[in-house]
N, C-alpha and C positions, 0 to 999 in steps of 0.2 A: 550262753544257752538262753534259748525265748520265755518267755514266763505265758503260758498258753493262758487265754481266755477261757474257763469252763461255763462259765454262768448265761444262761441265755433260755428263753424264751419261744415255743413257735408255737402256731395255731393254721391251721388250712382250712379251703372249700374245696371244690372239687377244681375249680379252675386258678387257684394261687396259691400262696403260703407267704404267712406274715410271721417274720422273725426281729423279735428283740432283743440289742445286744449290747448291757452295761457298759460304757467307758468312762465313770465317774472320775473325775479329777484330771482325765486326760485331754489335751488337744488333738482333736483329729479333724483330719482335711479330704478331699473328694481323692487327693492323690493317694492317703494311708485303703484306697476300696479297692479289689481288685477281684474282677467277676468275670465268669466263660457264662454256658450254656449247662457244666456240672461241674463249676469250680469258684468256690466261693473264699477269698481272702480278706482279711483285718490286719494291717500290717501296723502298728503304732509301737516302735523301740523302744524297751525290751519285750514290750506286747505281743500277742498272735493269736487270732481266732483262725481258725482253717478248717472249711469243709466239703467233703466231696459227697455233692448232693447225690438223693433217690433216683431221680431221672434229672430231664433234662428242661430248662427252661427256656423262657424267650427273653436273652438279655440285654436285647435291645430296647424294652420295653419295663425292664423290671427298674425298680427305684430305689432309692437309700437315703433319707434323711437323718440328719443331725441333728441333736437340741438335746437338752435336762439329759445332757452325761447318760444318752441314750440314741443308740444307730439302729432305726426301726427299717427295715427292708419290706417290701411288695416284689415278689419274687413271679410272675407269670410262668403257668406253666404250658411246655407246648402241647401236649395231653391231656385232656381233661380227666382226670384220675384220682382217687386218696392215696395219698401215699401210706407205706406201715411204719416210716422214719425218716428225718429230716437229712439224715446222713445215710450212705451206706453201709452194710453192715456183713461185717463176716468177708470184708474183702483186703487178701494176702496184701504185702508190701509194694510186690512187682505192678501188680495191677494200680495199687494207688500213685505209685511212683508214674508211671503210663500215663492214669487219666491228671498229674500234675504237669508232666511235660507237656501231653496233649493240649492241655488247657494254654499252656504260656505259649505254646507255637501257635493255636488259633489267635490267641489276643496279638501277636505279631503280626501275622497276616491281615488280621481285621484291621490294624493298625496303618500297613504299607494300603491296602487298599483305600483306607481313608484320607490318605496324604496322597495317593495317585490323584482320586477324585477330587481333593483341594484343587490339587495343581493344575486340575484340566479346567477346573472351574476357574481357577484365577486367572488364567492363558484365555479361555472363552472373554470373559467379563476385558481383560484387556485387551482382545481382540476388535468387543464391539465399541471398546471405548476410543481406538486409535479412530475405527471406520465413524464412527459419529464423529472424534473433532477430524479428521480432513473432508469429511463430506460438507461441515463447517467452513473450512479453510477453502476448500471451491467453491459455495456458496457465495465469502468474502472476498475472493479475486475474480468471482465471477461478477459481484457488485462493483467492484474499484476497473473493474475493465469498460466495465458498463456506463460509469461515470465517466472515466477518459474517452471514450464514443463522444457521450452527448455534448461533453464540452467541446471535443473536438469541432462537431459538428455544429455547434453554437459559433465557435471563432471560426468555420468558415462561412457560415452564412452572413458574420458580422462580415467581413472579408469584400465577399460580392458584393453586400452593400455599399459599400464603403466605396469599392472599384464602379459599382454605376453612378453613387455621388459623385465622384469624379473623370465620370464621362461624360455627365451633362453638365457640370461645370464650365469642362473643356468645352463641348458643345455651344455652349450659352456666351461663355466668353469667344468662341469663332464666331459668332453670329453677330457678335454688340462688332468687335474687328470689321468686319465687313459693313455693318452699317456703318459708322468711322468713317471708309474707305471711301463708301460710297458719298456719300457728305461731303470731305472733301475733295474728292471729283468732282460735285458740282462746283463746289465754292471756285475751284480753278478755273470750271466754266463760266461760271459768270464774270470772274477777272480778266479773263480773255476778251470775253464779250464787249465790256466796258474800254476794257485795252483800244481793242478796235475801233470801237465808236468815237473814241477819242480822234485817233490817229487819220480816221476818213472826212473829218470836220473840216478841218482848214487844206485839203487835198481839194473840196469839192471848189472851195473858195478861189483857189489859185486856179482851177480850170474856166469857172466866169472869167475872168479878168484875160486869159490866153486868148478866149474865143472873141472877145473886143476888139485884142490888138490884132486880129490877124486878119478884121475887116477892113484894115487898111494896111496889111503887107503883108502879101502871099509868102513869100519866103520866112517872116518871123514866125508864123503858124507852123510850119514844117518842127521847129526848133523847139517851140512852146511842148508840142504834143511828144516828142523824144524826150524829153526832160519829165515827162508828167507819166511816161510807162514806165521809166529807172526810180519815180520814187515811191512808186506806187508797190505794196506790202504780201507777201503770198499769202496766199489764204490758209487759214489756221489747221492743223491736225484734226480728224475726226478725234473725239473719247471714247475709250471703250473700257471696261475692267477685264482685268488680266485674276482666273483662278486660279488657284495653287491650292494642291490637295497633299495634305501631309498625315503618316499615319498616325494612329491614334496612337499614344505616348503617355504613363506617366510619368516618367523617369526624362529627364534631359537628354539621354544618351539615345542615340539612333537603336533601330532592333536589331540590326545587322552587329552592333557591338556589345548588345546585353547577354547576361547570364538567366533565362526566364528562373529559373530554380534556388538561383541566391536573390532574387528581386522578390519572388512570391514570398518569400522568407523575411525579408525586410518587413515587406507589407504587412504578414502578420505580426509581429513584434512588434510594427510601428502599432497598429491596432491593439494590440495588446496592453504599449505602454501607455497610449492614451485609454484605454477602460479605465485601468489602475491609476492614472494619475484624479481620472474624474471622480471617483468612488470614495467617498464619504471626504469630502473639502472640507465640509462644517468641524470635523471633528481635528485636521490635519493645522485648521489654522491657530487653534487655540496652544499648538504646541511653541515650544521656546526652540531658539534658531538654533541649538545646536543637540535639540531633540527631532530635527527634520534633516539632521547628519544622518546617512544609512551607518558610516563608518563609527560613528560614536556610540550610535545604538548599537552594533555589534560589538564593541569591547565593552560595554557598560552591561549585556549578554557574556561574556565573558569573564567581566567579575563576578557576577550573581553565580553561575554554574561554578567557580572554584569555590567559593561560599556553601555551595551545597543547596541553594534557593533555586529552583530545577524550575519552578514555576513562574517567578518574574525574570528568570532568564529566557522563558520561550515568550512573555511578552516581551519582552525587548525584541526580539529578534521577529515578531511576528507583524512590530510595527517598521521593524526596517525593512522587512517584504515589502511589506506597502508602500513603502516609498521608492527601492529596489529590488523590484524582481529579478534583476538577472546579474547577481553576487552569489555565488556557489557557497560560498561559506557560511554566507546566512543558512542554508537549507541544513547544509553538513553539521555545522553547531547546534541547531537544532533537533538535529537526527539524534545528535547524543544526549539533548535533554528526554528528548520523548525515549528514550531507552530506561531514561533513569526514572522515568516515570510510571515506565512499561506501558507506553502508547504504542505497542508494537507495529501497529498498520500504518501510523504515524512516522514512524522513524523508516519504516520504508519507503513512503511517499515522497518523503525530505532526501533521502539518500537517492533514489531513483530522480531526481527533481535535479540535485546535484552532479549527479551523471549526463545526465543530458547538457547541463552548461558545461561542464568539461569539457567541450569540444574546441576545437581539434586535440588529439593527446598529444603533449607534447611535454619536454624533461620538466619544465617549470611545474604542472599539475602534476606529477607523478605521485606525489605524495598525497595531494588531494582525493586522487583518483582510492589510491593506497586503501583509506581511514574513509571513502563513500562505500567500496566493498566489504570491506571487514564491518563498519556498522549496519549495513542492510545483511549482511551473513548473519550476525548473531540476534540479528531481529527473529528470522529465518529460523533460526537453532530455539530461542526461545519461546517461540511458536510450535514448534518440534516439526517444523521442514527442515529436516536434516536435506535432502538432498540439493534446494536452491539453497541452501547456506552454504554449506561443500563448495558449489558451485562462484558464489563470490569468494571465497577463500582462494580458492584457485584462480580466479579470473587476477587478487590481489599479489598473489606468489607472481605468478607471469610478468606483473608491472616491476616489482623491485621480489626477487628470489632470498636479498637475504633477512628478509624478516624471521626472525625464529621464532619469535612468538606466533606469528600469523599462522605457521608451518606446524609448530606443537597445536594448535587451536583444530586445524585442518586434519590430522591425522586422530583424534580423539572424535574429531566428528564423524570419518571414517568407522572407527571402531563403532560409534553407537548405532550407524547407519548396517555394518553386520549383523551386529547383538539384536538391531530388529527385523532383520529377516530370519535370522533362526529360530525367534522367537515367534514370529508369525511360519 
């Protein structure tokens, strides 16, 4: 049985009532208060204050403080009125039983409706929180696409360059050839010349001496002058240069045998590795000979990350870039430190970096290829791009099917990728 509160206190104006209500020695909590609109409760076991007020109030507004082993209420009323008693009075059992039921189904209701409008508020608020970070996340691939432009466009402008230095090279080096050429064509002219001059000397000689003898014997003149046309020399060749027009080439191989689309590829790469080879020398020379190993540096990256040292393991590997850009595994081990980092845009960059020197696909990368999608995935996921991470999951199932991990990974991403459209 409840051991009822009797003792209590009240005082009104016309717009409130102030009730105080002894609870000396006891503990009570905001949860022991329990109030309608005509229903006022004090729950503290074995304790119980209960009253079913005059009229009605506003109890959204009314208050109830605790302190000095005393529960003072501010009771607002919705009529401005005296009341003739704090309680009602003169009313049967049935009725009071009514306005107590009454009272606990309104406080349920007022209840459900206040957990409705949590929920919708929490749903709204997470709504605008998803739509803020991907309005983010396109923002940041709108940036990283933007950057892949201008570099791009920087390495093809390096490109032409680079192709008109070496077409006035060629140019310059055909022009010095020809002068060469033309050089020595004279030089042969003038040894010709000199040839000849030589050889008419003693020719002119031996014909004084015929025209002597033949003023005293007609018949030795006939003889003289036959001997002096058989030894006599034909006259030399004109000179002339001979052009040869050959196409423009930089490659050795003829155009009729080239690949234009695996050469332009070279050309970039070659341009590429020489940027990278030129780019910071001063600091490349002070290193020791087998800190200018790309391969050493990568396993010396590979005991740092089994160490758990996340950060001089992406230096190591960030000075083996440098000296090797095109080792996929540099990027790929790397992918993994910036994960553990949570360099998320990082470990994509490195993975998508990775992927592209994978080429051609073949059984040898298959596992490479594997461990570049599932790490750019869970970049993805932990960004909350559920859907390009899905997406390398799958592309990684494709390569080798029986990864079970990858496959438990891929169908849990599946699941959250539902959970947030039903939620949205």
């Amino acid at each position: 049985m409840p051991v009822w509160l009797r003792e209590h206190r009240w005082r009104q104006t016309a717009d409130a009532v102030y009730l105080s209500l002894p609870v000396r020695g006891l503990r009570v909590t905001p949860a022991n208060i329990f109030c309608t609109d005509r229903y006022l409760k004090v729950s503290i076991p074995p304790f119980l204050f209960e009253a079913i007020l005059y009229a009605a109030i506003d109890d959204t507004n009314s208050t109830a403080k605790i302190g000095n082993g005393i529960i003072f209420f501010t009771l607002y009323k919705k009529e401005a009125a005296m009341w003739d008693s704090l309680t009602l009075v003169n009313a049967n059992k049935e009725k009071l039983q009514y306005l107590r039921e009454n009272a606990v189904l309104k406080a349920h209701e007022k209840a459900k409706e206040e957990a409705e409008a949590k929920k919708v508020t929490k749903q709204e608020h997470r709504k605008c929180a998803l739509e803020a970070t991907m309005k983010l996340e396109e923002a940041e691939r709108k940036r990283i696409e933007d950057l892949k432009e201008t570099e791009r466009q920087k390495v093809t402008k390096e490109l032409e360059l680079w192709k008109k230095q070496q077409e006035d090279a060629e140019k310059q080096k055909r022009v010095q050839k020809e002068g060469e050429l033309d050089q020595e064509v004279e030089q042969l002219k003038e040894k010709k010349k000199e040839k000849m001059n030589k050889t008419r000397i003693p020719n002119e000689g031996a014909s004084k001496t015929g025209l002597k003898a033949t003023k005293g014997c007609h018949g030795s003149h006939s003889m003289f002058s036959e001997n002096l046309k058989e030894e006599q020399l034909p006259a030399p060749r004109s000179a002339a240069t001979i052009k040869i027009n050959f196409t423009s080439r930089v490659f050795p191989t003829a155009l009729r045998e080239s690949r234009v689309a695996e050469e332009e590829e070279w050309l970039r790469k070659q341009a590429e590795a020489r940027r990278t080879l030129s780019a910071d020398l001063s600091e490349l020379e002070d290193l020791k000979e087998e800190e200018k190993n790309p391969d050493w540096l990568k396993d010396k990256g590979n005991k740092m990350f089994a160490m758990g040292n996340y950060l001089a393991a992406v230096n190591a590997y960030n000075l083996a870039v440098r000296l090797n850009s095109k080792l996929p595994l540099l990027y790929l081990n790397r992918a993994a430190c910036h994960l553990k980092l949570r360099n998320l845009h990082k470990a994509i960059e490195d993975s998508s970096k990775a992927l592209e020197l994978l080429t051609p696909p073949v059984p040898d990368n298959e596992n490479a290829r594997v461990k570049a999608y599932v790490r750019r995935g869970t970049a993805f996921c932990q960004l909350e791009l559920y859907t390009e991470g899905l997406q390398d999951y799958e592309a990684a199932l494709k390569i080798d099917p029986k990864r079970k991990t990858v496959e438990k990974d891929a169908e849990k991403i599946r699941h959250l990728i539902q959970g947030t459209m039903q939620d949205s």
